[in-house]
N, C-alpha and C positions, 0 to 999 in steps of 0.2 A: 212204516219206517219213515222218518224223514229225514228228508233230502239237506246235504248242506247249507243250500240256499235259506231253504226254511227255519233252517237254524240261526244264522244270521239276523233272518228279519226278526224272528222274537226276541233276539240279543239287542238288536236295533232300535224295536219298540221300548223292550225296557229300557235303556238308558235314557232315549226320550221323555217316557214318563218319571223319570226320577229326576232328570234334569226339571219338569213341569210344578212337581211338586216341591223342588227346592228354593225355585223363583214365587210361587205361590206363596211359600210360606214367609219370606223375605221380604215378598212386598206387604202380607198379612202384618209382620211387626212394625214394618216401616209408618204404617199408616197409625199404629198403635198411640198413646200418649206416653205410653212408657218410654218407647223410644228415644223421645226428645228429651226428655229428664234427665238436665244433671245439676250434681251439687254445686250449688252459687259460690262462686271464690270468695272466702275468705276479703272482706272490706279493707283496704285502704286507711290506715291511718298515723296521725303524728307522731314521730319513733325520734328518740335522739340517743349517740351514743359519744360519750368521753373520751378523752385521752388526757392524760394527766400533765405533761408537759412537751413543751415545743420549745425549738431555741433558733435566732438565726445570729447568736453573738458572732465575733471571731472567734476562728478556728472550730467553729462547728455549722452542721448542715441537716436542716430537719425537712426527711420524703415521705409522704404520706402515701399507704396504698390503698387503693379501695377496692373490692370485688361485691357483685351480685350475685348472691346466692341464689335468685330466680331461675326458672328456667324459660317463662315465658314472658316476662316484663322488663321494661327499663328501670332504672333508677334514677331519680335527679337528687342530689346532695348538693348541702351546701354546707362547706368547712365555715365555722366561724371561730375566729379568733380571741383569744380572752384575756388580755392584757394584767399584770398581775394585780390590778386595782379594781380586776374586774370589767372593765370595757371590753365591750363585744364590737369586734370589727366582721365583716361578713366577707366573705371572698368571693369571687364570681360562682357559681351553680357547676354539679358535672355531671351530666350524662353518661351513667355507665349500664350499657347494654349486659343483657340476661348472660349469666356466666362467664362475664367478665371483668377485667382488674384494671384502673387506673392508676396511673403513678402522676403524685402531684408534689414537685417542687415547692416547699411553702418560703422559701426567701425571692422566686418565680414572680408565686402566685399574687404576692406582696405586690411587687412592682411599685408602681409610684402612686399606688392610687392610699398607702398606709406607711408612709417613708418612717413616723417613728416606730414601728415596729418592726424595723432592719438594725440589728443589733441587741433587740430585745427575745423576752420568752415570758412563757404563759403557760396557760393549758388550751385546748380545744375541744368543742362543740360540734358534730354531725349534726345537720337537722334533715329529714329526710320522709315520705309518707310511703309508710310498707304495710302490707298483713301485720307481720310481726320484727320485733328487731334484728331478729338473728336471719332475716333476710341479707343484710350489709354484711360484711366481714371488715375490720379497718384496724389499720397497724400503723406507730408512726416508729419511724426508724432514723436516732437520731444519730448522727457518725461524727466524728471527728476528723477533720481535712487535715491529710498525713498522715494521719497514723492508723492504727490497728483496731480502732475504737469502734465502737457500734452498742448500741442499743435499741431493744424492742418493745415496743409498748404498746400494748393491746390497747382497743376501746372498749369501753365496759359502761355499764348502765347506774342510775342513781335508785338506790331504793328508797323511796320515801317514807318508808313503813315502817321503816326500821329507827329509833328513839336514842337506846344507851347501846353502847357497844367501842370496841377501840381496834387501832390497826395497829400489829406487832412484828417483830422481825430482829435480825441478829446484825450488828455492825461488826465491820471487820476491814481492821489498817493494817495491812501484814508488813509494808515498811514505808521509811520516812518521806519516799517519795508519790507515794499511792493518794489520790484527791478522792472527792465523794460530794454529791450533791442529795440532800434529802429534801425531797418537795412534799409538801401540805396543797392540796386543794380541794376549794369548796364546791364543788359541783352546781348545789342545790343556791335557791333564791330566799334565803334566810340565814342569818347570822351565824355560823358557828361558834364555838367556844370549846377550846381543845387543850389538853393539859399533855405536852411534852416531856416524858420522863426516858434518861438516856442513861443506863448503868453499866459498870464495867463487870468483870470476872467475879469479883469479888464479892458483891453486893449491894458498891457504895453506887449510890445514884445521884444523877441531878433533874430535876424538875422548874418547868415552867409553861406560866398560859398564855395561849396564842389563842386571839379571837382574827376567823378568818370571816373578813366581809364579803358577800355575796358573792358568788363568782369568782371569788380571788385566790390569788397563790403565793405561799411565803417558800424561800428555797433558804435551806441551811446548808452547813457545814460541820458533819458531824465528829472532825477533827477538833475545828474550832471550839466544839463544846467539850469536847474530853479534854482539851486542855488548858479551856477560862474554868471547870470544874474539879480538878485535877486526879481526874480516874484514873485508873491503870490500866495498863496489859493493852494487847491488839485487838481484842475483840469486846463484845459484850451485847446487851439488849436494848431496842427503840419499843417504844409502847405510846401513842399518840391514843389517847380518850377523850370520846364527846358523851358524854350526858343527856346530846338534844340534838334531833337530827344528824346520829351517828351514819344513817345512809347514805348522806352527802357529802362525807369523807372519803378523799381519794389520796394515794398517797405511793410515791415511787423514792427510791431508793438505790441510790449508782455509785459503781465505783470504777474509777479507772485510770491509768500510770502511764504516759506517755510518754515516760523515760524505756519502758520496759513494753510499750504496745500493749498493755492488757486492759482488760475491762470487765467487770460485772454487774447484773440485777442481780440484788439482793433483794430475794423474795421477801414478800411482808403479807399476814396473815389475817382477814376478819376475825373479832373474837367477839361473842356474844356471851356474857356473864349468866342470862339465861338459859343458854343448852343445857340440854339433859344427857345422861350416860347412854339413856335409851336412845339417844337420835345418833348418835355415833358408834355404838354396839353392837355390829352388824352380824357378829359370829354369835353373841347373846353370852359374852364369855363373863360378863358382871365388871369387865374392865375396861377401862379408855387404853387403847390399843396405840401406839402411833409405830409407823412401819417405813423404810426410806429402803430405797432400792440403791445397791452397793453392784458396779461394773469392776469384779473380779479378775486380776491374772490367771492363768491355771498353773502359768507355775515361775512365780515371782523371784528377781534375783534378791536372795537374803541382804545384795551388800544397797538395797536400795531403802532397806529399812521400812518398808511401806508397812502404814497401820492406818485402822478404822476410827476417824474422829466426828462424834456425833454431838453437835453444839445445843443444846438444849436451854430453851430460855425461859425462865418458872417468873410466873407472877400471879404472887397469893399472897393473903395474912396472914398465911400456914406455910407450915413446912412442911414437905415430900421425900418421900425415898422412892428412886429410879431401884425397881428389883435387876438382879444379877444378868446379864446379856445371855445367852449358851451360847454365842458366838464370841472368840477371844480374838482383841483387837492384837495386833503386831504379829497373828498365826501366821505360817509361812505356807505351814500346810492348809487347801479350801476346805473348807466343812469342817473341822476340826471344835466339835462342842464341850470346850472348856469355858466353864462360865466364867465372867468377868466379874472383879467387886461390884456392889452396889455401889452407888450414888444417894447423896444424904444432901438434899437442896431447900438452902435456906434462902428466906421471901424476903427481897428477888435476888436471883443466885441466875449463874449461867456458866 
């Protein structure tokens, strides 16, 4: 029979020898080569990323943010300026630590060391050394002093791979006091040559070529062209196409009423005349699909008349018919799948 005591000690012993063989084996890997093994980061190298326009006229004010997507590195960036002729002016360097955001004042940052470009606008250049680009995050956000105005503009990268292709999108003056600026820039370090085509509801268009030099940015007014061309209605389509180095084409689109504090980007689209049905067919239904997400009342006042207006902008040397909706616009009841006419759109139609 044994004694309590002796029970103990073999309790005692074993946990010593397990404790012996846990450090044994610990220093066994420690010493190992595998141990030390690890995968080499990812290299350092030259990254640059865009923003299409910057202003520090009167009455407006352009803040740049920056964040590092790292978690274990700094960033040093340096914003450069891009005057619309193309001159690059460079701004002092910024140190933004691992998961962190900079906020940089660029009419600040000017200071006096670039007095003519206080009153001026352009586009901007990040240049920066990272693994990879999407290290950075950068937005410039440009406002309007007084009023309700704001705009956001991501940075975005230049593909240089890319030859023919164009940037599209819908204009829209819903009244007489609503302004709009549509900016062209060339990103890339080679000529562009870009053909401006700007049509109303109907069909009727206007066209014309803008060659943007290197670096440079043309700002329009796309009031001003609907009405030296004299299109109709409040809305219709921009279709900007390059032929040659369409990857270098960057292009924003604003609109804003500072009688009424409003403002919007009017999204604008890559279009590559190349794609296939297969590369956008992902349910494999044999159709080009396009689907827009609709923020529903559940149960709407009838005297508000609300209905579903989906702007669509066709540009071919054919003609299309948009098939029947199942969803009917101006329903009061949600769900309710009464199909809508088709649509019969002739080239270019919107």
């Amino acid at each position: 029979m044994f004694t309590l005591s002796s029970r103990r000690f073999r309790v005692t012993r074993f946990l010593v020898l397990l404790i012996l063989m846990s450090v044994a084996s610990h220093c066994s890997f420690a010493q190992s080569p595998l141990a030390h093994q690890h995968p080499a980061p990812p290299a350092a190298e030259d990254q640059e990323q865009f923003i299409s326009y910057w202003t520090t006229e009167t009455g407006w004010r352009t803040e740049l943010d920056l964040r590092n997507n790292q978690v274990d590195q700094p960033l040093t960036v340096t914003p450069v300026l891009r005057a619309t002729d193309g001159a690059e002016i460079p701004l002092s360097a910024v140190v933004v630590l691992p998961q962190e955001v900079k906020t940089l004042d660029v009419a600040t940052a000017i200071g006096n060391s670039a007095p003519q470009l206080i009153g001026a606008y352009g586009s901007l250049v990040l240049r920066y050394r990272a693994p990879s680009g999407v290290n950075l995050y950068a937005v410039a956000m440009i406002m309007g002093v007084g009023h309700s105005i704001a705009f956001h503009v991501d940075g975005t990268g230049e593909d240089q791979t890319q030859d023919l292709g164009s940037r599209e999108g819908i204009w829209w003056l819903p009244n007489t006091s609503a302004s709009d600026y549509l900016v062209l820039a060339n990103r890339g370090q080679n000529p562009l040559k870009t053909n401006l085509s700007i049509s109303d509801a109907s069909g009727k268009s206007s066209a014309q070529t803008i060659t943007l030099s290197p670096r440079s940015l043309a700002r329009y007014s796309i009031r001003q062209i609907v009405a030296a061309a004299k299109l109709g209605g409040s809305y219709g389509g921009i279709r900007i196409t390059a032929a040659d180095h369409a990857g270098s084409l960057d292009t924003l689109h604003v609109l804003f009423d500072e009688d009424g504090g409003f403002s919007a980007v009017m999204k604008m689209f890559d279009y590559d005349p190349r794609a296939q049905l297969k590369e956008r067919d992902y349910a494999r239904t044999g159709k080009w699909t396009l689907r827009a997400p609709m923020l529903a009342l559940a149960n709407p006042d009838p005297s508000l008349s609300l209905f579903l207006w989906v702007p669509c902008c066709f540009h071919s040397s054919s003609s299309a018919t948009l098939p029947p909706s199942p969803w009917k616009p101006r329903s009061i009841s949600i769900g309710v799948r009464t199909p809508a006419p088709a649509k019969h759109l002739a080239p270019p139609y919107i």
